[in-house]
C-alpha positions as CSV (number, residue, x, y, z in Angstrom):
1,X,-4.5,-4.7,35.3
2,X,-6.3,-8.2,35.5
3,X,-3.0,-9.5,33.8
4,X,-0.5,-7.8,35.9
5,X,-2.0,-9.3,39.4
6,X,-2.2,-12.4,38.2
7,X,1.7,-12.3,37.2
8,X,2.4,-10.4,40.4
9,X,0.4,-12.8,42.4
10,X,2.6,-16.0,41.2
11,X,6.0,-14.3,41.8
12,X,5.3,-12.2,44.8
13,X,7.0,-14.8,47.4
14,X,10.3,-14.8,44.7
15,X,10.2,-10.9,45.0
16,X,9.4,-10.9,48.9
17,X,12.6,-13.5,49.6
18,X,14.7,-11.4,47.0
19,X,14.2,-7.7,49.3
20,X,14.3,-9.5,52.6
21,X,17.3,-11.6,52.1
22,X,19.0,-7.6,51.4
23,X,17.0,-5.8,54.0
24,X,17.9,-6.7,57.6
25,X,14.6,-4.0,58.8
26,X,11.6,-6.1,58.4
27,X,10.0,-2.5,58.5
28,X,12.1,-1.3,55.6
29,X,11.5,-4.4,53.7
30,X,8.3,-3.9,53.3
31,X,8.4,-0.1,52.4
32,X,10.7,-1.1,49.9
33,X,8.1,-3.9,49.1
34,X,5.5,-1.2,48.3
35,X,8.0,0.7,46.0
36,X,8.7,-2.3,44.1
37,X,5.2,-3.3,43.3
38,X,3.8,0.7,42.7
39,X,6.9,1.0,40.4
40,X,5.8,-2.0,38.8
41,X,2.3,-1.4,38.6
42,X,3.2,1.9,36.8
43,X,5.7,0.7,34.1
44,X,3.8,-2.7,33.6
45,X,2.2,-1.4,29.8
46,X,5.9,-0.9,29.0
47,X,6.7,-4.7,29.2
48,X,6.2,-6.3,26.1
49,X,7.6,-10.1,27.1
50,X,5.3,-11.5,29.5
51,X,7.2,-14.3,29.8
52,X,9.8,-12.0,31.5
53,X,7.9,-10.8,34.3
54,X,10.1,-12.4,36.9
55,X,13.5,-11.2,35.8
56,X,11.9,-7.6,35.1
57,X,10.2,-7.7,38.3
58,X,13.7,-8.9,40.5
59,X,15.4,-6.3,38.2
60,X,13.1,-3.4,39.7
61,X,13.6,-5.4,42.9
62,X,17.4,-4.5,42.9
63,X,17.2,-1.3,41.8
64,X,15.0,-0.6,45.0
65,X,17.2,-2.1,47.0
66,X,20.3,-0.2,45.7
67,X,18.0,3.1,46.3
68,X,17.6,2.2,50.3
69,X,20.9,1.6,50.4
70,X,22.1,4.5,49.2
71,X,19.7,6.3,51.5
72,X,21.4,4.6,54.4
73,X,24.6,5.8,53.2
74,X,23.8,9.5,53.4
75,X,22.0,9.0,56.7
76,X,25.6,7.1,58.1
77,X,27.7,9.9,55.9
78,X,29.6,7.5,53.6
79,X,31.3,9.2,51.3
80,X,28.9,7.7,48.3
81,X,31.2,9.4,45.5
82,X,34.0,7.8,46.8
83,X,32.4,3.8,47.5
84,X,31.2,1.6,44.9
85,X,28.0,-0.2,45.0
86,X,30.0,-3.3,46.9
87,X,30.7,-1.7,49.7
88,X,27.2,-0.2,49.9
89,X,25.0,-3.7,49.2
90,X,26.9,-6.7,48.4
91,X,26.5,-7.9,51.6
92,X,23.1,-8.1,50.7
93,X,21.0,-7.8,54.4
94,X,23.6,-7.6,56.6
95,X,25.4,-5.3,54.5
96,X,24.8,-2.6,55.9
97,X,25.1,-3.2,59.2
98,X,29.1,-4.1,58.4
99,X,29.6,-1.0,56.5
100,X,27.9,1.2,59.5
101,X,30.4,-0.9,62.0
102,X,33.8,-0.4,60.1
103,X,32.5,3.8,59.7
104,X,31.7,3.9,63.8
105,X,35.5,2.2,64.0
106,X,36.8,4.4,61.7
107,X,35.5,7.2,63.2
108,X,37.5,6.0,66.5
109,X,40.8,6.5,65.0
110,X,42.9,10.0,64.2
111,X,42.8,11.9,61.2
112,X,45.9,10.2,59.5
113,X,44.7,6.6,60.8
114,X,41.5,7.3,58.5
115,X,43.3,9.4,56.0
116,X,45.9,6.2,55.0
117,X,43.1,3.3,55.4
118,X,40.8,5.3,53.2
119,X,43.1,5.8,50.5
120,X,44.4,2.3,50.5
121,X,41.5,0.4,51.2
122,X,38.7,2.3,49.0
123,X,40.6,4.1,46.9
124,X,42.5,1.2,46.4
125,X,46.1,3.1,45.2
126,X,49.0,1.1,45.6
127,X,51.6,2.8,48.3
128,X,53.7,4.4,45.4
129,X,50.6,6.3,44.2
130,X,49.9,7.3,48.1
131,X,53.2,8.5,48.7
132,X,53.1,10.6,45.7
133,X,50.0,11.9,46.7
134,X,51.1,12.8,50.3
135,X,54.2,14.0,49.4
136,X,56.0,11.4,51.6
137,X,58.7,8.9,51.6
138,X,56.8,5.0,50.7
139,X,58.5,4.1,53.9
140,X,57.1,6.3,55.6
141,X,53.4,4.9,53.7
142,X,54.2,1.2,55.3
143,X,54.9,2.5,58.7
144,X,51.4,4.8,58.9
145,X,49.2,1.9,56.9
146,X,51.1,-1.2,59.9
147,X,49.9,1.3,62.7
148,X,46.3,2.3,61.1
149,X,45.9,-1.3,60.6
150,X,46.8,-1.9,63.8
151,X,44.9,0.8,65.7
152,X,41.4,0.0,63.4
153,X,42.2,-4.0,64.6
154,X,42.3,-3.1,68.0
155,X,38.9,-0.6,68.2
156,X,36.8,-3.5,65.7
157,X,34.3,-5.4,67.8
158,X,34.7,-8.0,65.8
159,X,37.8,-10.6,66.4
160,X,39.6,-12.1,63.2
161,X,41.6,-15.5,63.2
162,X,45.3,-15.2,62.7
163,X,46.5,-17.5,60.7
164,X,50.2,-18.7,60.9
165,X,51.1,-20.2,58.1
166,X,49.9,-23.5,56.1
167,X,50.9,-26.7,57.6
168,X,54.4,-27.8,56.3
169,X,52.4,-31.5,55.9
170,X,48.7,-32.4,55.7
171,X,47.7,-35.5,57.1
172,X,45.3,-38.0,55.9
173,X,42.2,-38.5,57.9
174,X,42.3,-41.6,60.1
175,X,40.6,-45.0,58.3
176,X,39.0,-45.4,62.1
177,X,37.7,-42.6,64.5
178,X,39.9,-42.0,67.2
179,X,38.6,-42.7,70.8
180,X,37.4,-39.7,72.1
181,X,36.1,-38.5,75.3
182,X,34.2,-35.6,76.3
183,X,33.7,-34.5,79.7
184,X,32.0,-31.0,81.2
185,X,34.5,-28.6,82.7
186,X,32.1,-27.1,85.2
187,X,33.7,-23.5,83.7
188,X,31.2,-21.1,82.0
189,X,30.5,-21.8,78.7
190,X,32.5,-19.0,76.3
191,X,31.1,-16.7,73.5
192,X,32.5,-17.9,70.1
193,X,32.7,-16.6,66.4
194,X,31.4,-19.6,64.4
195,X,31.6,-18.5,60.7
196,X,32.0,-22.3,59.7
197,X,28.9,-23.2,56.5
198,X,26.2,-25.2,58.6
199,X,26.9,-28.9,58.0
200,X,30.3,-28.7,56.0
201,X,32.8,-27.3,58.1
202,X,34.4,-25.0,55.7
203,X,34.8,-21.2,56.8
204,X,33.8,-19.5,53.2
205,X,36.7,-17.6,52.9
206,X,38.7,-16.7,49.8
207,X,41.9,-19.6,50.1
208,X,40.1,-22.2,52.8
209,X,40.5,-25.5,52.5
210,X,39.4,-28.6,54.6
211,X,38.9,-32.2,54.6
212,X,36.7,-34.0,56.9
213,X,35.3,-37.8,57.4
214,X,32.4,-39.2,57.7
215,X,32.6,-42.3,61.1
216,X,30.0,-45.1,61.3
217,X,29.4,-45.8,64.8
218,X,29.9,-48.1,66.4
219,X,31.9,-49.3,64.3
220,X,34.0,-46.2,64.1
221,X,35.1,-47.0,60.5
222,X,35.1,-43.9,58.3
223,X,32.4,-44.1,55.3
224,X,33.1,-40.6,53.5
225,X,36.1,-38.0,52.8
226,X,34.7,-34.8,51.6
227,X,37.5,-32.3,50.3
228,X,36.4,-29.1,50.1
229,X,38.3,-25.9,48.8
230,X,36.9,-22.1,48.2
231,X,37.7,-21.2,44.4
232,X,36.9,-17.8,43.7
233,X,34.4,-15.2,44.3
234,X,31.2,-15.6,43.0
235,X,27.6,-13.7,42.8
236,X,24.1,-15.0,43.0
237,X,21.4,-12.3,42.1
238,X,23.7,-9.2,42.3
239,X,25.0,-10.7,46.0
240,X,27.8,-11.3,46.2
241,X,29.7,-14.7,47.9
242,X,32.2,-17.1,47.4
243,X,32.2,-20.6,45.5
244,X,33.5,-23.8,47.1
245,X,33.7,-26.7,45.3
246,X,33.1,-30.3,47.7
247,X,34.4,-33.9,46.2
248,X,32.8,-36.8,48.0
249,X,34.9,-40.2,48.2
250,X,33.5,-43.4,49.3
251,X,35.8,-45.1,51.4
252,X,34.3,-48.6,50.3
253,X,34.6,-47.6,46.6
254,X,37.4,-45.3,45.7
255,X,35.9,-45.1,42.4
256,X,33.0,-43.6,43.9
257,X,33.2,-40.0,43.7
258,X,30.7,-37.4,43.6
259,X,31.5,-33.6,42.7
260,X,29.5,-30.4,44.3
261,X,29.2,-27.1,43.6
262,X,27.8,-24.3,46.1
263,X,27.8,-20.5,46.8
264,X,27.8,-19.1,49.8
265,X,28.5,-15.4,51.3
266,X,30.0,-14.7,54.8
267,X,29.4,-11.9,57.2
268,X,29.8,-10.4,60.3
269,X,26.4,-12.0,61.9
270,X,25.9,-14.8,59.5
271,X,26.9,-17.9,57.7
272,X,24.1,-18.6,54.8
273,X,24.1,-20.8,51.1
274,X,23.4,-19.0,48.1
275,X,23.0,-21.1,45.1
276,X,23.4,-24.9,44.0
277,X,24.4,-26.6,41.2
278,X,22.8,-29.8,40.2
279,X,24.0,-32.3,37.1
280,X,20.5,-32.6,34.7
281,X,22.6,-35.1,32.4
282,X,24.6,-32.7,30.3
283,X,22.9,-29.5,31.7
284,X,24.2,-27.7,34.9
285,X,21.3,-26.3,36.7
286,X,21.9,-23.7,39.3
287,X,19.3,-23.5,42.0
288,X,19.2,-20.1,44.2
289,X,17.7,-19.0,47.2
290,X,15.1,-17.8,44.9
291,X,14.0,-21.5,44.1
292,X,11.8,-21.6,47.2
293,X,10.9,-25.3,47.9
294,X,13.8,-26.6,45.6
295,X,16.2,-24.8,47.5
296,X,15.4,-23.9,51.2
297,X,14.7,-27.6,52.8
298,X,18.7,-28.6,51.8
299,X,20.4,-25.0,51.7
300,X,17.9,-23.0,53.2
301,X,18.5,-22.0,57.1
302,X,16.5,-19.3,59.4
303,X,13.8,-17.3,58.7
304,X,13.9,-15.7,54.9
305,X,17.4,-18.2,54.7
306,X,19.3,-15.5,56.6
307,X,22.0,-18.6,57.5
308,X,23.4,-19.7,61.0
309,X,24.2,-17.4,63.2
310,X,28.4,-16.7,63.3
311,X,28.5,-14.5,67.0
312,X,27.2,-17.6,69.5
313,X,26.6,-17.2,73.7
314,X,24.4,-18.7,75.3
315,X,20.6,-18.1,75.0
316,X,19.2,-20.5,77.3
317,X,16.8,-21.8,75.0
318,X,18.1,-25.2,75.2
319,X,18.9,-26.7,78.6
320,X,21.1,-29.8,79.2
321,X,21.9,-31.8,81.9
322,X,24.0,-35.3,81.3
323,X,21.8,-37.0,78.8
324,X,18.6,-35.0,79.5
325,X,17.5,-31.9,77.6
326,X,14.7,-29.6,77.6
327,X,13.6,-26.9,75.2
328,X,11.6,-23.9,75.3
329,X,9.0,-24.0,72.7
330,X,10.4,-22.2,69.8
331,X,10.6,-23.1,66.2
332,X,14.5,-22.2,66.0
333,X,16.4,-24.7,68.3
334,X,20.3,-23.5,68.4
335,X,22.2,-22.7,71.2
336,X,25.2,-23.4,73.6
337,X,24.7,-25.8,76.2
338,X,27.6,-26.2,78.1
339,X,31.6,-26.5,78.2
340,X,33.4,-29.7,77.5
341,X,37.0,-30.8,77.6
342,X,37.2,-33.3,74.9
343,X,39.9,-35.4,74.5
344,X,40.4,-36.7,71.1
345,X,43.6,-38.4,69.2
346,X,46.3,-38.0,72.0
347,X,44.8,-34.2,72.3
348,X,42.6,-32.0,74.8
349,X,40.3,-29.2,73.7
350,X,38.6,-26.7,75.6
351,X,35.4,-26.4,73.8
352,X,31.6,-25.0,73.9
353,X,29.0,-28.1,72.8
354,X,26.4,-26.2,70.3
355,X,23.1,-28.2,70.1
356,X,21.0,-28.2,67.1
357,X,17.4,-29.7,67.4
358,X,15.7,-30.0,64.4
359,X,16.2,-27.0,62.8
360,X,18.3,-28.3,59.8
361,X,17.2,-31.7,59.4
362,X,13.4,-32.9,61.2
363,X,14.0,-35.8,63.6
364,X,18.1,-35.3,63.9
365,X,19.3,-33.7,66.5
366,X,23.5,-32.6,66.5
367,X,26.3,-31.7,69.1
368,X,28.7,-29.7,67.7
369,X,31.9,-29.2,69.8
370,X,34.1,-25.7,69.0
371,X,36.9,-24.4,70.5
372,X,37.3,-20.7,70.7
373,X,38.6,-20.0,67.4
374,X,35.2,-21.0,66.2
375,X,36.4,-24.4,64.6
376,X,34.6,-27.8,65.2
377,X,36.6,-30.6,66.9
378,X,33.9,-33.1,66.8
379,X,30.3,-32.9,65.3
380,X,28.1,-35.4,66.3
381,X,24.5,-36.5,64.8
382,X,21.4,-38.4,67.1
383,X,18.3,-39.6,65.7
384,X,15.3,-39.3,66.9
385,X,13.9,-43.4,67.7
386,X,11.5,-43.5,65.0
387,X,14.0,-41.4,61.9
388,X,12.9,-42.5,58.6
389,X,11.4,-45.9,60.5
390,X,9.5,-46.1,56.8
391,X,12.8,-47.0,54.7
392,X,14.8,-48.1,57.9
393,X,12.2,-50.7,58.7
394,X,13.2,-50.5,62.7
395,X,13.5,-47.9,65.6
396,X,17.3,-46.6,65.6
397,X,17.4,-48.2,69.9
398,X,16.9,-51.5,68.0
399,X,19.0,-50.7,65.3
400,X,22.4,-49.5,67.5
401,X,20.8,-50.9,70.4
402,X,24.8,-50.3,72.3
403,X,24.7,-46.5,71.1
404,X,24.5,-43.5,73.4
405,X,21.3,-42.3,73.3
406,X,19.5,-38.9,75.0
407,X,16.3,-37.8,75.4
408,X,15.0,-33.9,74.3
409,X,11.5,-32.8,76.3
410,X,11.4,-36.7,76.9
411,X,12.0,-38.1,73.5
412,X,14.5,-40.6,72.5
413,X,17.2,-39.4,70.1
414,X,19.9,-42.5,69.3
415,X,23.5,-41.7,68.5
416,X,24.3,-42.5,64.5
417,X,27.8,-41.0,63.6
418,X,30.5,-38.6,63.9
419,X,32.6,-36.5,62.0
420,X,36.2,-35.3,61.9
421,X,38.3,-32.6,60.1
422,X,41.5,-32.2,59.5
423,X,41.4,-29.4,60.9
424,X,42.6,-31.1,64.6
425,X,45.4,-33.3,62.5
């Protein structure tokens, strides 16, 4: 027993992260907490690698999980015979919560609404097989599947993006920032869906693509291209996301280019990073949101790395007026602060300014300007006066003593850069 606390006692926060990052209940979590380690406790003499205590522990972990999910699915009457296991927990801990929104839709809509969406959606038969199972014309399968479609879009509480086709020419990013100008509208600040990944733009979606630059200010000259592109689906510890490749070019030295490799998973409340992949040399070494410390202060966001929040209104938490800001004292600084009109590159955008203090990055503080499909038109980063002062050798008011600068709760924050996507092109 001496043995098996010991072992339990160095891979309990591994275990704890594993169940919470599945289990939106903080309540449940830990019930299922307490099944995980009795269930260990009981089957430990049947272990005969030590060595493997972590996987075997993660693997009882899982199984756990997949038992409370289940539970939930008889308690929300999903049909269990009839779903697989990705419908019921891929989506890890907001799973559930998606799956118990699209039944209360479903349950909305008339009997052969629910009838054709279940057949084609989690049945997954083609229309042929449909048709032959109704004993109707395939014509006739379009015409109910368009208007179930329809009817389900029009009772889901969540919106989707529409998009209209790919861009018959992408443009390259500009070598220079365009002027910009950003001015409040004095309208009230709009709800948005924000399901971009926290710091790189892209929405984590199977066929995204994006390109965005990196401007120096003041000079305004660009310093990075990122082009990033969603490859294929991808899981991380039996959750399920997507991967996303990111190249980095130097615009200084073309020759300079770095490749990245990331995970990350999408849903209806959040935006989060699941794995990493760093170069060791030869050796590709994938880093999880198991990894603790050599994960969560680069990819790690909210509390147990549940992401950034993708449905955004304003909380009130921060307050801005002009170039003053205050806070309420809270740990997690995100919120809308206002509407803007920014007029960039010959263009106007109606936009919602999202303010990010110090949650992602100590001593930075961002603007982050969406419009109301979610998408950013300009992202801008200030440091706080005394940022990195150890390798900088200066404060960043005597550094770009001609940037803008604002204070938060009466501290100096200096404007260092901006950046662009294509996305506005």
């Amino acid at each position: 027993m001496d043995d098996f606390e010991t072992l339990l006692a160095a891979e309990q926060s591994a275990v704890e992260r594993f169940v919470k990052f599945q289990i939106q209940s903080k309540e449940d979590a830990e019930d299922v907490l307490q099944e995980v380690y009795l269930t260990a406790c009981r089957k430990f003499s049947q272990l005969r690698d030590r060595d493997s205590f972590k996987a075997w522990l993660i693997s009882i972990a899982r199984n756990k999980c997949n038992d409370y999910f289940r539970r939930k699915a008889v308690q929300l009457e999903i049909p269990i015979d009839e779903l697989t296991e990705k419908e019921l927990s891929s989506d890890s801990k907001y799973g559930i919560a998606e799956v118990s929104v699209v039944r209360e839709t479903l349950s909305l809509l008339g009997d052969k609404d629910k009838q054709i969406l279940f057949l084609y959606f989690w049945k997954e038969m083609s229309q042929a097989e449909i048709a032959k199972q109704l004993g109707i014309p395939v014509g006739t399968v379009k015409s109910r599947l368009y208007t179930a479609k329809q009817n389900f879009k029009s009772r889901y509480p969540y919106h989707t993006i529409d998009v209209k086709g790919e861009k018959e020419e992408m443009k390259g990013l500009p070598e220079f920032m365009p002027e910009y100008e950003i001015t409040e509208s004095g309208k009230t600040p709009f709800s948005v869906k924000w399901e971009e990944l926290m710091g790189w733009f892209l929405v984590p979606k199977p066929g995204e693509k994006l390109s965005w630059g990196m401007y120096d200010s003041p000079s305004g000259k660009c310093d990075y291209i990122y082009h990033m592109e969603v490859t294929g689906k991808a899981k991380v510890h039996g959750i399920e996301g997507v991967e996303l490749t990111a190249k980095e070019v130097s615009c200084s030295e073309k020759d300079h280019v770095i490749d990245r490799v990331f995970v990350a998973q999408l849903t209806d409340t959040h935006c989060r990073y699941l794995a990493t992949i760093k170069n060791d040399g030869d050796v590709k070494n994938y880093i999880t949101f198991l990894d603790g410390d050599e994960f969560m202060p680069n990819w790690g966001f909210g509390e147990n790395n549940c992401g950034n929040e993708t449905n955004l209104s304003v909380k009130e938490d921060i307050l801005r007026d002009g170039s003053v800001v205050k806070t309420k004292k809270k740990d997690f600084l995100l919120d809308i602060v206002g509407r803007y009109i920014v007029s960039i590159g010959g263009k106007s955008y109606d936009t919602v300014c999202v303010m990010d203090i110090e949650t992602y990055n100590s001593g930075v503080v961002s603007e982050q300007y969406l419009d109301r499909n979610g998408r950013t038109i300009l992202w801008r980063r200030f440091n706080r006066d005394d940022w990195a002062i150890d390798h900088y050798g200066k404060l960043w008011s005597e550094l770009l003593p001609e940037n803008e600068r604002i204070t938060v709760n009466g501290v100096t924050y200096v404007h260092w850069y901006d950046c662009m996507t294509d996305y506005i092109l």
